[in-house]
C-alpha positions as CSV (number, residue, x, y, z in Angstrom):
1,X,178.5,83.4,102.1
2,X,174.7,82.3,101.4
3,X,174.3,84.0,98.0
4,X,171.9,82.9,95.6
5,X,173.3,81.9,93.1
6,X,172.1,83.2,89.0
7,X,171.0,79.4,88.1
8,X,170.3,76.9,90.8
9,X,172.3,73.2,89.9
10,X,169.9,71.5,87.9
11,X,170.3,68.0,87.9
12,X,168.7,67.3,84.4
13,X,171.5,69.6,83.1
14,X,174.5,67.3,84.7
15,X,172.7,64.3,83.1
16,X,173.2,65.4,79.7
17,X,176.6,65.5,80.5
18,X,178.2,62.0,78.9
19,X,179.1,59.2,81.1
20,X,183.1,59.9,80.7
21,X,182.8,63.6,81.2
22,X,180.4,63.0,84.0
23,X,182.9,61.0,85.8
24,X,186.1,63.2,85.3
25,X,184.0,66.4,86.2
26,X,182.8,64.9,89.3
27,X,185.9,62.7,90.3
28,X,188.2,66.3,89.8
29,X,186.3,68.2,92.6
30,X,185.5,65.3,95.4
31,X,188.4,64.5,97.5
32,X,187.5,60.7,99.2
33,X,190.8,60.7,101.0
34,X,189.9,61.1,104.1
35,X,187.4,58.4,103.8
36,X,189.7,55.8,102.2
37,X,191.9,56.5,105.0
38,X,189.1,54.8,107.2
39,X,189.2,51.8,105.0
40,X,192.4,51.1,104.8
41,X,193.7,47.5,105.5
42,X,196.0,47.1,108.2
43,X,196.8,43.8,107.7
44,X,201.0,43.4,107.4
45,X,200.7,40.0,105.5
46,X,199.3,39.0,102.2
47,X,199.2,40.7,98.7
48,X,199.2,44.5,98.2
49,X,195.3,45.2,98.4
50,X,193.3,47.6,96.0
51,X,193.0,51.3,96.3
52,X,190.4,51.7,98.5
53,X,190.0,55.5,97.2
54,X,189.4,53.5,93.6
55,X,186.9,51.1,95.4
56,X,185.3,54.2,96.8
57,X,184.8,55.9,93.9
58,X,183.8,52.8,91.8
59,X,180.4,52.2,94.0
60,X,179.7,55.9,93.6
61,X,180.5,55.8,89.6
62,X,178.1,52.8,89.6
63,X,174.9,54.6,90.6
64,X,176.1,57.2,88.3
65,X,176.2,54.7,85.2
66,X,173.2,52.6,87.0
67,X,175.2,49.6,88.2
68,X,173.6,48.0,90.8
69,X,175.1,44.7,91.7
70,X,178.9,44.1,92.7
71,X,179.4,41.7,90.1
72,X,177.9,43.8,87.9
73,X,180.8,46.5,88.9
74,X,183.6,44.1,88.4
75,X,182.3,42.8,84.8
76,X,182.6,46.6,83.5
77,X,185.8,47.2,85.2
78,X,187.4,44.3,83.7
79,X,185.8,45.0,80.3
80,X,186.0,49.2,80.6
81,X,189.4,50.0,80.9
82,X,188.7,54.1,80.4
83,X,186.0,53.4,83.5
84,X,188.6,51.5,85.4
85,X,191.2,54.5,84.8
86,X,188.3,56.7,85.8
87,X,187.9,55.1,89.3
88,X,191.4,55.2,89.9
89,X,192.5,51.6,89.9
90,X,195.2,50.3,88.2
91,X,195.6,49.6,84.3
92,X,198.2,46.7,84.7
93,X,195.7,45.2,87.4
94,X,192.4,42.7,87.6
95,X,189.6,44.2,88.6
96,X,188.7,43.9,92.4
97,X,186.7,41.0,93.2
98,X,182.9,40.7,93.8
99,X,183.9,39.4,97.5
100,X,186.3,42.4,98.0
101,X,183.7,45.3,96.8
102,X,181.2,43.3,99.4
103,X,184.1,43.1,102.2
104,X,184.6,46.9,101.6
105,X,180.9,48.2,101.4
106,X,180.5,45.9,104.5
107,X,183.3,48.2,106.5
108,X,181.8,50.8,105.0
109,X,178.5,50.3,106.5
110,X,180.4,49.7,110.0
111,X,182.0,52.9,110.1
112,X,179.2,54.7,109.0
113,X,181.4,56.2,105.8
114,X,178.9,57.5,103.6
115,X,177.1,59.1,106.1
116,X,180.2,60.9,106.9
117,X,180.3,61.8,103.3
118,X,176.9,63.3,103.1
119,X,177.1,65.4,106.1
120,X,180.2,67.1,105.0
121,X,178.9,67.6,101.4
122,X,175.9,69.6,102.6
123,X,178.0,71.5,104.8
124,X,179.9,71.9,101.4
125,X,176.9,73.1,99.8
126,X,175.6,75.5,102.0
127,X,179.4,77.0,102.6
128,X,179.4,77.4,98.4
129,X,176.0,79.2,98.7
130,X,174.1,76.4,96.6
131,X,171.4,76.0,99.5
132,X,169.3,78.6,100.9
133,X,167.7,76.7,103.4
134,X,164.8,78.9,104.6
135,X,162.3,77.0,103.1
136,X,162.3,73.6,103.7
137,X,160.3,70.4,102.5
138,X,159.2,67.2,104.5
139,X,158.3,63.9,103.0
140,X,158.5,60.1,102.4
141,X,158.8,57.6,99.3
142,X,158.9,53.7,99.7
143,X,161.3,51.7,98.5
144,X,161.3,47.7,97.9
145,X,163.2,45.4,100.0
146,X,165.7,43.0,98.6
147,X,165.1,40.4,101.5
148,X,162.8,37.5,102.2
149,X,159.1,38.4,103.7
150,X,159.2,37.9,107.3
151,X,156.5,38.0,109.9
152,X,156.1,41.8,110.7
153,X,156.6,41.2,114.7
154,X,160.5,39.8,113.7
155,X,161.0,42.5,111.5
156,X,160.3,45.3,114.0
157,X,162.5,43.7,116.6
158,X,165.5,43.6,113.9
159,X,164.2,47.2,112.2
160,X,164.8,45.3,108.8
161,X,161.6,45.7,106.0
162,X,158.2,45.4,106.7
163,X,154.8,45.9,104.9
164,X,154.0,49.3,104.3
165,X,150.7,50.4,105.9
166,X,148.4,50.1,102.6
167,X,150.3,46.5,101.9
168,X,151.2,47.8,98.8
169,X,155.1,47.7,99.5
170,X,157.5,45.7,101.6
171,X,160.3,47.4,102.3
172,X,161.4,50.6,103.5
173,X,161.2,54.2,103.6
174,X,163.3,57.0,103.1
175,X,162.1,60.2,105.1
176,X,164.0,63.3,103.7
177,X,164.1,67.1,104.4
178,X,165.1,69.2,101.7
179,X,166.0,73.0,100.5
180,X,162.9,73.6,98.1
181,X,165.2,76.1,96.3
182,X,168.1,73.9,95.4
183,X,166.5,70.8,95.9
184,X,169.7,69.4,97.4
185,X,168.4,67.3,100.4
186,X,169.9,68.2,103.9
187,X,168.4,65.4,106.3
188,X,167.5,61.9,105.7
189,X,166.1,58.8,107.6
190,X,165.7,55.8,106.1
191,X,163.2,52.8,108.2
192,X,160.7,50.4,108.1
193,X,158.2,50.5,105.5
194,X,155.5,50.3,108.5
195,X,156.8,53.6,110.3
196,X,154.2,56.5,110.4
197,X,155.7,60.0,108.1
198,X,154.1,61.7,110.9
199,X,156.4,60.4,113.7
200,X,159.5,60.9,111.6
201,X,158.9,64.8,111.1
202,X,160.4,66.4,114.3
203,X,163.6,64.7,113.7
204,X,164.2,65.6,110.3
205,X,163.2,68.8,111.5
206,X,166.1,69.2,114.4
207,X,168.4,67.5,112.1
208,X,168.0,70.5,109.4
209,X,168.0,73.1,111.8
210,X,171.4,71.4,113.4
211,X,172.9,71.8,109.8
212,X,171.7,75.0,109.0
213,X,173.6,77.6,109.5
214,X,170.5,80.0,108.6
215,X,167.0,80.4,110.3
216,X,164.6,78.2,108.8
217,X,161.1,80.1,108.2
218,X,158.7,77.8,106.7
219,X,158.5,73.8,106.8
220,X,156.3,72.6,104.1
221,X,155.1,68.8,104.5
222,X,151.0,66.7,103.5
223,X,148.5,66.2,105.0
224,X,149.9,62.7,106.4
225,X,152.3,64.9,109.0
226,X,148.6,66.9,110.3
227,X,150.0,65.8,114.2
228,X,150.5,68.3,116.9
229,X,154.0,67.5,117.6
230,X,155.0,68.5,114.1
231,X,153.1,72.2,114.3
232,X,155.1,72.5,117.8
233,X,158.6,71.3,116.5
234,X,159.1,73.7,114.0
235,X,157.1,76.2,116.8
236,X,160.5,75.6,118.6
237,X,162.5,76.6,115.6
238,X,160.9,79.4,115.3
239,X,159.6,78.5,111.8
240,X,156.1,77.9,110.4
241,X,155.0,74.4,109.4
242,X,152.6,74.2,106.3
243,X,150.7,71.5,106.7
244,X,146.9,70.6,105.5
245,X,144.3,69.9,107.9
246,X,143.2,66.0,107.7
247,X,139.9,66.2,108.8
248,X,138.7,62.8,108.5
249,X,138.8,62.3,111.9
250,X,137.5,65.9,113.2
251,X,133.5,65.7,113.4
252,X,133.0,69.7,113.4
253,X,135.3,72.4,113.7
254,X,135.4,74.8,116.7
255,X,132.7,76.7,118.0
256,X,133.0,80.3,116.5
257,X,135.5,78.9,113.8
258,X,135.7,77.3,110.2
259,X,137.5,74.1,109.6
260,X,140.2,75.9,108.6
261,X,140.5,78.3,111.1
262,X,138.6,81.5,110.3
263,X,136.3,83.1,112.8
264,X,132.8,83.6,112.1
265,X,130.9,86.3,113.1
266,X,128.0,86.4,115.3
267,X,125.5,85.9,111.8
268,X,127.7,82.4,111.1
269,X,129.9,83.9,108.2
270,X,133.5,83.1,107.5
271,X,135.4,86.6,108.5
272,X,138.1,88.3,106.1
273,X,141.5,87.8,106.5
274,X,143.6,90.9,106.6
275,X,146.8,90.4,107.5
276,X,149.0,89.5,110.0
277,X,149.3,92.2,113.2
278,X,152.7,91.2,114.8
279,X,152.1,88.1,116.0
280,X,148.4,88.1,115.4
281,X,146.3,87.3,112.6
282,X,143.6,89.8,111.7
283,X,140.3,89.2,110.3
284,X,137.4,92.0,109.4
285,X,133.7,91.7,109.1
286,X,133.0,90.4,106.0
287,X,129.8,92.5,105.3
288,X,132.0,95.7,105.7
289,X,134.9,94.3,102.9
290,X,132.0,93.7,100.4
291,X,132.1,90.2,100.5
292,X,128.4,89.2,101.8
293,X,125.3,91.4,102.2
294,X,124.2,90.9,105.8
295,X,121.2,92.2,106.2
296,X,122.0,93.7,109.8
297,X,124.5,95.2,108.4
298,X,128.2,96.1,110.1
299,X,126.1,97.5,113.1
300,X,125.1,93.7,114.0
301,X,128.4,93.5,115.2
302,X,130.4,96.6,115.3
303,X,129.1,100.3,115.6
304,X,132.2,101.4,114.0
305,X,132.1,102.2,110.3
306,X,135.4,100.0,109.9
307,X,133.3,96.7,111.2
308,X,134.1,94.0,113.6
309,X,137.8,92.9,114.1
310,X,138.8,90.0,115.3
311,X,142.5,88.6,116.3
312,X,143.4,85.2,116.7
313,X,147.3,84.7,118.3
314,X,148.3,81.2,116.6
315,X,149.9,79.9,119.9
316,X,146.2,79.9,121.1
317,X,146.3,76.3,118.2
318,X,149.9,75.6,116.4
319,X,147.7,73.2,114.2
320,X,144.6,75.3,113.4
321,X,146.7,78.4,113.1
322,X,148.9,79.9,110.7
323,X,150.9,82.9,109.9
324,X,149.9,83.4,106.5
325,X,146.3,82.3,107.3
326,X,145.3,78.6,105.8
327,X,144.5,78.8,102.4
328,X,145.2,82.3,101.3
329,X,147.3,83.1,98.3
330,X,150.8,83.2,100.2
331,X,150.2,80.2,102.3
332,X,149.1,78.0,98.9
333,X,152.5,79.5,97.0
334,X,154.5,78.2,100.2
335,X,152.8,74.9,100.6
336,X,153.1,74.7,96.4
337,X,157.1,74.2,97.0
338,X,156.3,71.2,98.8
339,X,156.4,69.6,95.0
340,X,160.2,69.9,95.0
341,X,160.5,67.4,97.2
342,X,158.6,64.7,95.0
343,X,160.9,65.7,92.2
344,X,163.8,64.6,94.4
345,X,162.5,61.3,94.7
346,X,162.0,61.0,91.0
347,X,165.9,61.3,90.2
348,X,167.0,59.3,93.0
349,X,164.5,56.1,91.5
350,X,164.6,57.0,87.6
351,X,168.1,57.9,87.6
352,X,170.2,56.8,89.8
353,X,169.8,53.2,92.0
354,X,167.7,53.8,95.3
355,X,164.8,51.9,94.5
356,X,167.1,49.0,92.9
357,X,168.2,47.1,96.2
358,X,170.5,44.0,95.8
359,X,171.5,44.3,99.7
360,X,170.0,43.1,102.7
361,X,169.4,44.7,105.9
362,X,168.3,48.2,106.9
363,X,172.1,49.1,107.4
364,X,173.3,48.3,103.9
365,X,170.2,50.1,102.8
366,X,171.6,53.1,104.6
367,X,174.7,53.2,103.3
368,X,172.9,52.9,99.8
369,X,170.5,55.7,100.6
370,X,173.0,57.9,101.4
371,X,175.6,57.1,98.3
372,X,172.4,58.0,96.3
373,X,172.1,61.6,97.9
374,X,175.8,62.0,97.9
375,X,175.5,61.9,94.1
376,X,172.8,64.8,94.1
377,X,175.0,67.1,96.6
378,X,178.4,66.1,94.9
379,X,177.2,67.0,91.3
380,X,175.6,70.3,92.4
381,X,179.0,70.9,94.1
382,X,181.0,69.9,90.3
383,X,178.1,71.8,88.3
384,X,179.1,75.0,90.6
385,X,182.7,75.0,90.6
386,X,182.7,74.3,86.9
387,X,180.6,77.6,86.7
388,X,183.3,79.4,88.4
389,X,186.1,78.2,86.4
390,X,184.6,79.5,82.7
391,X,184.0,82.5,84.3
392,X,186.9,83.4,85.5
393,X,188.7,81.9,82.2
């Protein structure tokens, strides 16, 4: 079932798509049934209501076509009568509202609909084989409130925004993990602007692992998640967190070790690294490997011609230790994929509507956040099944 597949979705490739094909495309392969059903109105009396499948797919079409107000919605539905057909609404009928879309998103954001939506699209995505989800990327982006600026201690008791901690944004934050090899994001948690990266990494983590049908084997995230608990939260996932060592507030490193890690021998140079031995990582004199003349020679150490060994079991440190060693050529290439994540970010603000709040609260936010990520897994679910059909034409 999890097969790579020849070319990952790009996203840059569905944006060249134009806007009408774009929306037929991805309209033809999501079914929102079962999450208009939720919305229905159960009202007896009154007028017949709208479609809420139409209303549905109208807020997703507007992130797509960078709409990001409700009565900027209703002014291209009444004027866009191929966008209107599109969305599913009647031709022969107004355009809803601005106060019905807000009634709508507002039941949305009680029931907790697009969240629904996003889980079952990742588990859509990993079932098609679009995510691999062994490797796995941890960060946070800021995004500005829509809201009045309110004293930080009222904001934290209603978890609305805040200031960030460098005072450079008020609003919130959006903590994602992500496959590094689709770059389709898996687990999301969007809070105050004020909240540390740090704290929010074991969660992401269990929420990925809950998710993933798949063993995870490496967790890359900065320097700003260098806490313990992060090192022992993918421990208990059996997975490998790669993670920099802040060392601004470390005065010297271990006795007998470098900063990041490597022993030292008894003449104060950085061993070799040589591999991992099972569970162990393995590092050799480094006069014997050619890489320093000691002038004491191997013998200072070791009377064997091979030279001092030394093994260092990473349990002894989850945040010292690593398996690959810090800094080699394997543990770089794996922390390197780490950059997918940032990419993420950059389609969710430059191309679709994340960082373009008109909505108040950290609810609505939600809901927004997750529409916005919906898009990415929905059109990497369209791109793939479109694949499938010319081949098998």
């Amino acid at each position: 079932m999890y097969i790579l597949q020849e070319t990952l979705f790009s996203f840059e490739e569905w944006l060249k798509l134009e806007s009408k094909e774009r929306l037929e495309l991805f309209f033809s392969s999501l079914d929102l049934r079962p999450y208009a059903k939720q919305l229905k109105s159960h009202t007896p009396q009154g007028a017949p209501g709208y479609c809420r499948e139409a209303i549905l797919r109208a807020f997703l079409a507007a992130l797509m076509e960078g709409i990001t107000t409700f009565t900027m919605l209703h002014r291209r539905l009444q004027t866009d009568l191929r966008f209107r057909y599109q969305c599913g609404f009647r031709l022969d009928q107004d355009a809803p509202s601005v106060s019905t879309f807000s009634r709508v998103f507002a039941d949305m954001v009680e029931k907790q609909i697009a969240e629904q939506l996003f889980h079952d699209l990742v588990s859509s995505c990993q079932t098609e084989g679009l995510m691999i989800t062994q490797h796995l990327a941890i960060d946070s982006t800021a995004i500005e409130a829509y809201e009045r600026k309110q004293p930080k201690k009222k904001s934290e008791t209603t978890g609305n925004a805040t200031w960030g901690a460098k005072f450079d944004t008020y609003g919130y934050k959006i903590h994602l993990a992500m496959d590094t090899e689709s770059e389709l994001p898996i687990a999301v948690e969007v809070t105050p602007a004020h909240v540390n990266d740090g704290d929010m990494g074991p969660a992401l983590m269990n929420k990925a692992a809950e998710v993933s049908d798949i063993d995870i084997e490496f967790i890359m995230m900065d320097a700003g998640y260098d806490q313990l608990k992060n090192y022992e939260a993918a421990h208990e996932l059996n997975a490998q967190a790669i993670i920099p060592l802040n060392l601004r507030n470390e005065k010297k490193p271990p006795t007998g070790f470098s900063s990041n890690g490597t022993p030292r021998c008894s003449r104060g140079f950085d061993m070799v690294y040589w591999g991992a031995d099972k569970q162990y990582l393995k590092f050799r004199c480094p006069h014997t490997v050619g890489k320093v003349d000691c002038p004491h020679g191997s013998v200072w150490c070791s009377p064997s011609a091979y030279g001092m060994v030394v093994k260092v079991n990473p349990n002894d440190d989850l945040r010292r230790f690593s398996i690959p060693h810090r800094d080699t050529k394997r543990w770089k290439e794996l922390y390197n994929k780490r950059t997918s994540v940032e990419r993420v970010f950059a389609r969710l603000k430059e191309n679709l509507t994340v960082n373009q709040l008109h909505i108040r609260s950290i609810q609505k936010v939600k809901t927004q956040v997750f529409l916005n990520l919906c898009i990415l897994l929905a059109s990497a679910l369209t791109m793939s099944k479109a694949s499938v059909r010319q081949r098998c034409a």
